[in-house]
C-alpha positions as CSV (number, residue, x, y, z in Angstrom):
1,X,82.5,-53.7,-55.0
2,X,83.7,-51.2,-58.1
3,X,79.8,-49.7,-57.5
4,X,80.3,-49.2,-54.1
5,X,83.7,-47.7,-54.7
6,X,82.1,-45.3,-57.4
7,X,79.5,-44.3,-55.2
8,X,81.7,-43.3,-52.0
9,X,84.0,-41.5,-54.6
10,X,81.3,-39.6,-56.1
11,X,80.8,-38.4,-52.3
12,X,84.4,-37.4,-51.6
13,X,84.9,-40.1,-50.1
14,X,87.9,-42.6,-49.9
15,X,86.9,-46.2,-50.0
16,X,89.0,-49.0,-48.3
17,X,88.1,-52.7,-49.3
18,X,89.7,-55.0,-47.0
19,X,89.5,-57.9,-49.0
20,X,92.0,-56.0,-51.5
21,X,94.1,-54.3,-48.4
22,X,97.8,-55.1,-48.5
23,X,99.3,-56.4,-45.0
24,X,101.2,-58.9,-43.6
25,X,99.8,-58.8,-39.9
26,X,96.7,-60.7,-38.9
27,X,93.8,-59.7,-40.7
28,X,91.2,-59.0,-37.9
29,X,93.4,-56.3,-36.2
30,X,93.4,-54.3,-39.4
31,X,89.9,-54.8,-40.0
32,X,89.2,-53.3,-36.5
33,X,91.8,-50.5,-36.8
34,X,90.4,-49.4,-40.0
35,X,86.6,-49.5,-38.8
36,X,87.9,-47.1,-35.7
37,X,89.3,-44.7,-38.4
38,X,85.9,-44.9,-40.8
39,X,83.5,-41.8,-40.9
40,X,81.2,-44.6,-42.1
41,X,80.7,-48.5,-43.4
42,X,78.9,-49.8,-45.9
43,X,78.2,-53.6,-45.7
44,X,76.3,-55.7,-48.2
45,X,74.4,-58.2,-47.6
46,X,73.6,-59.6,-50.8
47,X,75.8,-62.7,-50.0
48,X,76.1,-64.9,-47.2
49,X,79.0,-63.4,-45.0
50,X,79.2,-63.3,-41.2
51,X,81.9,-61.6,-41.3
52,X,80.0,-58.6,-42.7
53,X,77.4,-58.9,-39.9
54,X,80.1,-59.1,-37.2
55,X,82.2,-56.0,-38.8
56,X,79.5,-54.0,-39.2
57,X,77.8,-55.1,-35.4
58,X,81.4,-54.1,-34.1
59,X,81.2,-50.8,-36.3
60,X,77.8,-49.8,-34.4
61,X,79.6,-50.3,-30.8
62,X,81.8,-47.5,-31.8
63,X,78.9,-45.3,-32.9
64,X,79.6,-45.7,-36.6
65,X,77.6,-44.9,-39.3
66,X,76.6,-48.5,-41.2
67,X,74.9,-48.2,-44.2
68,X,73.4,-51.6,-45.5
69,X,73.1,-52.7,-49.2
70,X,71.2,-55.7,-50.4
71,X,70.4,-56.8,-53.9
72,X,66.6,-58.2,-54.4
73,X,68.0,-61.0,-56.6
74,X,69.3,-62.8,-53.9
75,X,66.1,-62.7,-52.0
76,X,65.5,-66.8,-53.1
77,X,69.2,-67.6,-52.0
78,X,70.2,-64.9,-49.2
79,X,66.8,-63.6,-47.5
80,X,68.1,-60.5,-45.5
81,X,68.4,-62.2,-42.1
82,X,65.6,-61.3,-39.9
83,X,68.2,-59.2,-37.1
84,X,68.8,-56.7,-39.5
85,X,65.9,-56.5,-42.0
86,X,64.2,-54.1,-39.4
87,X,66.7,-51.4,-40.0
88,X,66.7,-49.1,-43.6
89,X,68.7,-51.0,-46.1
90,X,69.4,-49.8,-49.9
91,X,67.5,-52.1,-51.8
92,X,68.7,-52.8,-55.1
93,X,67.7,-55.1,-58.7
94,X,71.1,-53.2,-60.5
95,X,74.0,-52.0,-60.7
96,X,73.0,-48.2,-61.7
97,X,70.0,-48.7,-59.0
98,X,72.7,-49.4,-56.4
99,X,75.0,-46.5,-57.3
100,X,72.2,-43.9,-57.6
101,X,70.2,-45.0,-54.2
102,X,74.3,-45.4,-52.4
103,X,74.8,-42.1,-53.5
104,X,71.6,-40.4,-51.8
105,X,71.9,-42.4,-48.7
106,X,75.6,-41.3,-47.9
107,X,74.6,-38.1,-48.4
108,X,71.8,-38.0,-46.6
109,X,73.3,-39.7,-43.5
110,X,76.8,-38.4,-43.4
111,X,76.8,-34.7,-45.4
């Protein structure tokens, strides 16, 4: 997450991580609120989360950019499920990998 956070900074970017967002209302509400508010989402895949896939499918209704990450090692544990592997992802083996390729893709697809 700190990579992530990094890269979108290095961008000019702020990042919100929801799993660290302080509220007291329902969770799902605020999730959806801040999606509406995003210029874009990234969303790794890297670890089993539905969740992810049903933010980032509701992200794409509102004609957000998503930006998908996924790191190789998990390929054994976490295939990249077959719905989304058709669509560019940043592929990544490290840390440094994921910040440097993050980096290039945000600008490429938002600046």
């Amino acid at each position: 997450i700190k990579v992530i956070q990094n890269a979108i900074a290095e961008c000019n970017y702020e990042s919100i991580i929801m799993s660290e967002y302080e509220t007291n209302n329902w969770i799902m509400p605020e999730i959806f609120h801040q999606i509406k508010l995003c210029d874009f989402m990234v969303v790794d895949l890297s670890i089993r989360c539905d969740g992810a896939y049903y933010e980032a499918g509701y992200a794409y209704a509102l004609g957000k950019e998503v930006i998908h990450t996924y790191d190789l090692n998990e390929k054994e544990n976490n295939p990249l499920h077959f719905d989304v592997a058709q669509k560019s992802t940043v592929m990544y083996s490290d840390y440094d990998e994921l910040k440097r390729k993050l980096v290039a893709r945000i600008k490429a697809t938002i600046e």
